[in-house]
C-alpha positions in Angstrom: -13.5 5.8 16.2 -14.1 5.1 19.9 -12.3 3.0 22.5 -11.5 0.7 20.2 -9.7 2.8 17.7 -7.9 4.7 20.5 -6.4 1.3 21.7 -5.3 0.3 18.9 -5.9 2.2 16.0 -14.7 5.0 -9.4 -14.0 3.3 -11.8 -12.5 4.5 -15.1 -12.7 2.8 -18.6 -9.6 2.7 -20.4 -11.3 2.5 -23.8 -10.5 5.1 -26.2 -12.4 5.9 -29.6 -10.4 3.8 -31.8 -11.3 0.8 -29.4 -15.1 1.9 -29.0 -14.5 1.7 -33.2 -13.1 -1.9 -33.1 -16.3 -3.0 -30.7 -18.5 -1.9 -32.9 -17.6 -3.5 -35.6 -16.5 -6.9 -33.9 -18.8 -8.2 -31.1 -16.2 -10.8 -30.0 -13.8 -7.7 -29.1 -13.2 -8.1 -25.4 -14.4 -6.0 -23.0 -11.3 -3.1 -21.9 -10.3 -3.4 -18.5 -10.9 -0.7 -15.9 -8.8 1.2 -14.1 -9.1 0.6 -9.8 -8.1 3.6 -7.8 -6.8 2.9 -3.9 -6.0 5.9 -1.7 -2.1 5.6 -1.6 -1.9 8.7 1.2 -4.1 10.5 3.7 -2.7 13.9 5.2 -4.0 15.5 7.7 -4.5 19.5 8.5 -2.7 18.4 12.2 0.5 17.3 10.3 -0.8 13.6 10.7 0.0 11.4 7.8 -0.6 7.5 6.4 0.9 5.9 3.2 -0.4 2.7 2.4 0.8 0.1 -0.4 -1.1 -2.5 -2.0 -0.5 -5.7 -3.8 -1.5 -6.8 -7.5 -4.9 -8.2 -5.8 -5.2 -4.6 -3.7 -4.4 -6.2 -1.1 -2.9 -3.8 1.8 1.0 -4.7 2.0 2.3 -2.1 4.0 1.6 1.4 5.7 3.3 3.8 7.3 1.6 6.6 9.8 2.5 9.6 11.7 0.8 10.9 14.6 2.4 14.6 15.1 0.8 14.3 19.1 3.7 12.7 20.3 6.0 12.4 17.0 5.6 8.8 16.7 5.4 6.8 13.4 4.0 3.5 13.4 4.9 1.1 10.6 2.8 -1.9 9.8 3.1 -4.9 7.2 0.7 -7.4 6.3 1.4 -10.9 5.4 -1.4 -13.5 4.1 -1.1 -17.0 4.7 -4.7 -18.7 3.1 -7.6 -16.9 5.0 -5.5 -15.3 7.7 -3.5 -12.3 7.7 -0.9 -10.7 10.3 -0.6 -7.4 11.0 3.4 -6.4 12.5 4.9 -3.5 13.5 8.2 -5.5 13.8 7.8 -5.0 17.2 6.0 -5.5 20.2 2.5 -5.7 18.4 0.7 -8.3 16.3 -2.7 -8.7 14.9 -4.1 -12.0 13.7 -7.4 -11.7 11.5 -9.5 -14.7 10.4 -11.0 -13.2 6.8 -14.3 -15.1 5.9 -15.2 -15.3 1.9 -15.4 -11.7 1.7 -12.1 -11.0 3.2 -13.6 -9.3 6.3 -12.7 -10.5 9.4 -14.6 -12.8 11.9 -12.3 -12.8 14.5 -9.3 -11.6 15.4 -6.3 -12.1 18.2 -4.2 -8.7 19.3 -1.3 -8.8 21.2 0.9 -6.0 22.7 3.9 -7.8 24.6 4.1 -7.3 28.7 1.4 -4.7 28.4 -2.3 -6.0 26.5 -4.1 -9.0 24.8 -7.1 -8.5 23.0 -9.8 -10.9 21.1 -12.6 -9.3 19.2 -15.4 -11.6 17.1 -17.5 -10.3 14.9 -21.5 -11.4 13.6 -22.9 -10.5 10.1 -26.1 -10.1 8.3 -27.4 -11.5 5.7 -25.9 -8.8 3.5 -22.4 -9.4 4.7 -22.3 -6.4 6.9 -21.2 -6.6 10.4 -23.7 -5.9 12.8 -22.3 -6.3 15.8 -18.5 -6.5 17.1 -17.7 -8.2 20.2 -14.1 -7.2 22.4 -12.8 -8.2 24.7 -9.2 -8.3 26.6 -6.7 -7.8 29.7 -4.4 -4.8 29.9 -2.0 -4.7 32.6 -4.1 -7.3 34.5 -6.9 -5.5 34.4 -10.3 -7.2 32.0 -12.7 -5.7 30.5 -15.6 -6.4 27.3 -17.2 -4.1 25.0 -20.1 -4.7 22.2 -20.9 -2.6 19.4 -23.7 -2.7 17.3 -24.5 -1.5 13.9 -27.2 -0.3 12.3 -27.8 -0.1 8.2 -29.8 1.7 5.6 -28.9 1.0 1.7 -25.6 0.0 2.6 -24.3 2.6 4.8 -23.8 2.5 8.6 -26.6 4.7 10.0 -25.9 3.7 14.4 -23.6 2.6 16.2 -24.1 1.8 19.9 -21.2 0.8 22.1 -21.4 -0.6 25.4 -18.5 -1.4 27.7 -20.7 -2.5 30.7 -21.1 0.5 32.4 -21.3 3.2 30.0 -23.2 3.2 26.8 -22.6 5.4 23.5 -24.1 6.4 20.7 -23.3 7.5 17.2 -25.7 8.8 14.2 -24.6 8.7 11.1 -26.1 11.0 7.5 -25.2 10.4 4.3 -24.5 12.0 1.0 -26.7 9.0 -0.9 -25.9 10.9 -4.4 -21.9 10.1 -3.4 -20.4 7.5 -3.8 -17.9 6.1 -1.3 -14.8 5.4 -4.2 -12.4 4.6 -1.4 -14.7 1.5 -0.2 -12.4 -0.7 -1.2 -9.4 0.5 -0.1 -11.0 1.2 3.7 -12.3 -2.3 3.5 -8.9 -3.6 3.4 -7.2 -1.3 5.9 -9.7 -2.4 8.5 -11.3 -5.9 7.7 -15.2 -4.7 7.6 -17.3 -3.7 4.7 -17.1 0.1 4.1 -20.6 2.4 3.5 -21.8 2.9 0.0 -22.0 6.6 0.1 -19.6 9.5 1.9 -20.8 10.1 5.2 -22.4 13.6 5.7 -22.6 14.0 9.4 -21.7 11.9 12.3 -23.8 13.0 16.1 -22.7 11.7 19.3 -24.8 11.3 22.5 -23.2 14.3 23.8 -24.5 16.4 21.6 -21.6 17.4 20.0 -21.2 16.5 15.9 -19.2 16.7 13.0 -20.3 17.6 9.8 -18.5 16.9 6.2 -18.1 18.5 2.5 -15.6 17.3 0.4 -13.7 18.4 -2.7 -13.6 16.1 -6.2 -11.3 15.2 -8.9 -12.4 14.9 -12.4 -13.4 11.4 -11.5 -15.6 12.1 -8.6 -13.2 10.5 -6.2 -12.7 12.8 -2.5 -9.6 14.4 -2.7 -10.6 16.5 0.3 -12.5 15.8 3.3 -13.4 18.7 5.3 -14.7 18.3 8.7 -16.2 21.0 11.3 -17.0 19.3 14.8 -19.3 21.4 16.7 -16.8 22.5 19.9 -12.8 22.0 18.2 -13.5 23.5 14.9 -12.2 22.8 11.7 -9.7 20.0 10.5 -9.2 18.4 7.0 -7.3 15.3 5.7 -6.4 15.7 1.9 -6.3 12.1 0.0 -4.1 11.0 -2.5 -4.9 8.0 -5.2 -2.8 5.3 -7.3 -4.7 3.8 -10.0 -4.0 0.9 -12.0 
């Protein structure tokens, strides 16, 4: 992701035959649960690496990154108090979201002691999608506001246009529309905002340069691989690990 980031940062029936038998013959059998799968790990090709824990409402509890550019490891906890949740590194950071009814976030307050403040709001659609994200801040006295805007089709995010004031940039997005997105849920509540419907297929930037992406599956049809090949760095991968309950 762009500025912003860079300041910063299926399901499975559990029903076996002799329960499909029991259904069968008793229509006020109740209906089996079903298992839900979050990524617990994403590793990078680089060396890069997150682990993320959840709570019994998959709620993210915890994570833990490491960025092998400058050795660092950053880790985060999240604690929920009614509609808000903060977001610690135990440290000099904190993030304040304000979740609305679909546990995305309207707004949100960023702090990075002596050095930055931040404040981004965001608008939605009628279908709950953020279309447009609003930041804005001071770092080392110094102000400055970007916009973003997004643009849908069937659920996934097909533009997104970014404008600081004095530059503007643009991003394309393709989709796989026959794959479904299985770690939606799991993105959704590492970064507030609704996830797309289907895995993305190529991302262009105003530059010209792109990235395109294949994947590899599990029985399941959940990514366990992402492959990605940018037009002038090459090829990198992140490999994704799940825990289903």
């Amino acid at each position: 992701m762009k500025k912003i980031t860079l300041i910063l940062l299926g399901f499975t029936l559990l029903a076996g035959t002799a329960c499909k038998k029991d259904k069968d013959n008793n229509n006020d059998s109740p209906t089996p649960s079903a298992k839900v799968c979050m990524l617990s790990k994403e590793q990078g090709s680089d060396g890069s690496y997150s682990n993320y824990t959840y709570n019994a409402q998959n709620r993210l509890t915890a994570s833990n990154s490491f960025d092998p550019a400058d050795t660092s490891t950053t880790n985060l906890t999240y604690t929920y108090t009614g509609s808000q949740v903060l977001v610690s590194d135990g440290g000099l950071t904190n993030q304040t979201y304000y979740l609305n009814s679909k546990g995305y976030g309207d707004s949100a307050l960023i702090s990075i002691a002596g050095i930055a403040e931040f404040r981004s709001v965001n608008k939605f659609n009628s279908n709950g999608e953020v279309i447009e994200s609003f930041f804005s801040g001071e770092v080392f006295g110094t102000t400055f506001e970007i916009t973003t805007t997004y643009e849908y089709v069937n659920g996934n995010r097909v533009k997104e246009t970014e404008d600081d004031g004095t530059d503007v940039s643009v991003t394309t997005y393709e989709y796989y529309t026959d794959k479904v997105n299985h770690a939606a849920k799991s993105e959704e509540a590492q970064e507030f905002m609704n996830a797309n419907k289907n895995l993305v297929k190529k991302a262009t930037y105003d530059d010209g340069s792109f990235d395109t992406y294949t994947y590899e599956f599990d029985a399941d049809g959940k990514a366990t691989k992402q492959i990605t090949t940018n037009s002038v760095t090459g090829v990198s991968s992140n490999q994704y690990t799940w825990t289903c309950k």
